[in-house]
Wavefront OBJ file of the C-alpha trace (Angstrom):
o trace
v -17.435 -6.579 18.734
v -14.899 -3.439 18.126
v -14.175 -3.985 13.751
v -11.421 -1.966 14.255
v -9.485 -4.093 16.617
v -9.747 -6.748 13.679
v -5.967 -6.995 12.128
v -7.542 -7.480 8.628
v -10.043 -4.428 9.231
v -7.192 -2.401 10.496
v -4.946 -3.300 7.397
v -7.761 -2.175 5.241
v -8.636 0.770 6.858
v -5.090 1.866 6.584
v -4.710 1.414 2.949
v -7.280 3.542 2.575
v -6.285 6.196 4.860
v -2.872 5.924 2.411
v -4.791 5.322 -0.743
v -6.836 9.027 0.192
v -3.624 10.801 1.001
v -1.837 9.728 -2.428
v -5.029 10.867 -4.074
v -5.289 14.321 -1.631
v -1.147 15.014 -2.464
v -1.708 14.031 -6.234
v -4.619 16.660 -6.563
v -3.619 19.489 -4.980
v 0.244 19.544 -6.027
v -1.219 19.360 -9.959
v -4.169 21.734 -9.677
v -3.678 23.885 -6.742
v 0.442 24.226 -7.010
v 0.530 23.571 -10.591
v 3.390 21.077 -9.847
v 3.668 18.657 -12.913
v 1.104 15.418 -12.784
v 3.984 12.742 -13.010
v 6.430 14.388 -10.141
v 2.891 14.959 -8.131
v 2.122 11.145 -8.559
v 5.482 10.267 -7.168
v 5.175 12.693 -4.096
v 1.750 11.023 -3.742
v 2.904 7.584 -3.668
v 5.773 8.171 -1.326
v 3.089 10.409 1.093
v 0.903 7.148 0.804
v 3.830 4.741 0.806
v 5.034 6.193 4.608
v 1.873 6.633 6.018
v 1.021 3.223 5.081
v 4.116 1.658 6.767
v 3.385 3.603 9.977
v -0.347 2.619 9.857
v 0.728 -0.886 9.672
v 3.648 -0.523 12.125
v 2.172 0.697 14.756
v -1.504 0.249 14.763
v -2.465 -2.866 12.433
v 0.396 -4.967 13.355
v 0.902 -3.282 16.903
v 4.889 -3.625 16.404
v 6.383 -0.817 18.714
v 10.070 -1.936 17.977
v 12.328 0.454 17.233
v 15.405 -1.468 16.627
v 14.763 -2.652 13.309
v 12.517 -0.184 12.046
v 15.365 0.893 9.051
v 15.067 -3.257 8.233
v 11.348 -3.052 8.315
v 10.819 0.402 6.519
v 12.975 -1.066 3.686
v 11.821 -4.338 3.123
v 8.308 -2.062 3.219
v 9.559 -0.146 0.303
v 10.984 -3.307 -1.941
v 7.359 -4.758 -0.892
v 5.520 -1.670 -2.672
v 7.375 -1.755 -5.462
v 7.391 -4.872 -6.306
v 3.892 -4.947 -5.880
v 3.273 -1.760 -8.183
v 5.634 -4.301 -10.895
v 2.945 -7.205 -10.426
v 0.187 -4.830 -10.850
v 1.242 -3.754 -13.917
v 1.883 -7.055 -15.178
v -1.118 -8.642 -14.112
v -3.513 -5.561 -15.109
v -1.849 -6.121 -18.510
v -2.453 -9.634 -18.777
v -5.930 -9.775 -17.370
v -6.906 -7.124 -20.360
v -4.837 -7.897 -23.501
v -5.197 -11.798 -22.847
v -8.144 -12.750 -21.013
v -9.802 -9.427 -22.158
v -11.213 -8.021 -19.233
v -12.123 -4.667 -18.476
v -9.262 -2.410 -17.232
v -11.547 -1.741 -14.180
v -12.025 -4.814 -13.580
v -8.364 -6.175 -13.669
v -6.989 -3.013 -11.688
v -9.459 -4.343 -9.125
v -8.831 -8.157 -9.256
v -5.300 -7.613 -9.232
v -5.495 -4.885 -6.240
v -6.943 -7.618 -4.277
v -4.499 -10.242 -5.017
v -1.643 -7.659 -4.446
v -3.321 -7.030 -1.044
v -3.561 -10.007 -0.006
v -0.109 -11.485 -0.619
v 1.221 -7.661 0.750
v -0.859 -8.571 4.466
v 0.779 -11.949 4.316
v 4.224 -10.722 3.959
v 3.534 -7.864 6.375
v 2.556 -9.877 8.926
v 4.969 -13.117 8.181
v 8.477 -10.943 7.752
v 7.979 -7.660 8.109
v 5.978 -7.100 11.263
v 5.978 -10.971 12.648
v 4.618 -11.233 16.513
v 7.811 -11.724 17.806
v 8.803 -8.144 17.805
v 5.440 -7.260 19.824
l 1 2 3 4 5 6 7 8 9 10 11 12 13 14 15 16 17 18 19 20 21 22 23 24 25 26 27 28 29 30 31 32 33 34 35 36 37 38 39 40 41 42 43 44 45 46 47 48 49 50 51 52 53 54 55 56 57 58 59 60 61 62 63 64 65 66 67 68 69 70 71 72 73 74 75 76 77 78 79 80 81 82 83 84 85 86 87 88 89 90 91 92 93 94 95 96 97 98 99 100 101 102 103 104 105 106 107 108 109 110 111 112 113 114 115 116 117 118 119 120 121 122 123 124 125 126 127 128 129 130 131
């Protein structure tokens, strides 16, 4: 058995390919370019943010469409964000109420944010219709 012909091994792979590229752009805009942390961390997250949505695009969710990519690539980017919103929200609840460690919670909620992102990714953003 190939793993990586596995949709869910594919989408994981692929976030962290991303996940290693935000990381890569974050640390060598601060400490090699001297480029401020918080503008770095936004270059980061967009460098992560577009090679996640061609990851998924093309190789997780095998969607070689090309009509609706603009659709796609935004509803991508609402997606993202509104996960990064829940994050925060649910890292913040998982520590001040429930007092977990912040480890922990960033963990527990990157897993629930995954999940529910590889649902929507493969429900409305990259359904099987468009293969």
């Amino acid at each position: 058995m190939n793993w990586l012909k596995i949709r869910p091994v594919k989408y994981i792979t692929t976030g962290g390919v991303a996940t290693t590229l935000n990381l890569l752009a974050v640390y060598l805009l601060t400490d090699w370019l001297t480029v401020y942390y918080l503008v770095s961390s936004v270059v980061g997250f967009g460098l992560g943010l577009l090679t996640s949505f061609l990851l998924q695009k093309f190789w997780t969710f095998e969607d070689h469409s090309r009509d609706v990519i603009h659709w796609q690539a935004l509803i991508f980017t609402v997606t993202a964000l509104v996960g990064l919103g829940l994050n925060t929200v649910l890292v913040y609840s998982l520590v001040q109420y429930l007092g977990q460690h912040y480890l922990l919670a960033q963990v527990l909620s990157g897993g629930i944010i995954a999940i529910l992102n590889f649902l929507v990714y493969q429900k409305l953003i990259f359904p099987d219709r468009f293969i």
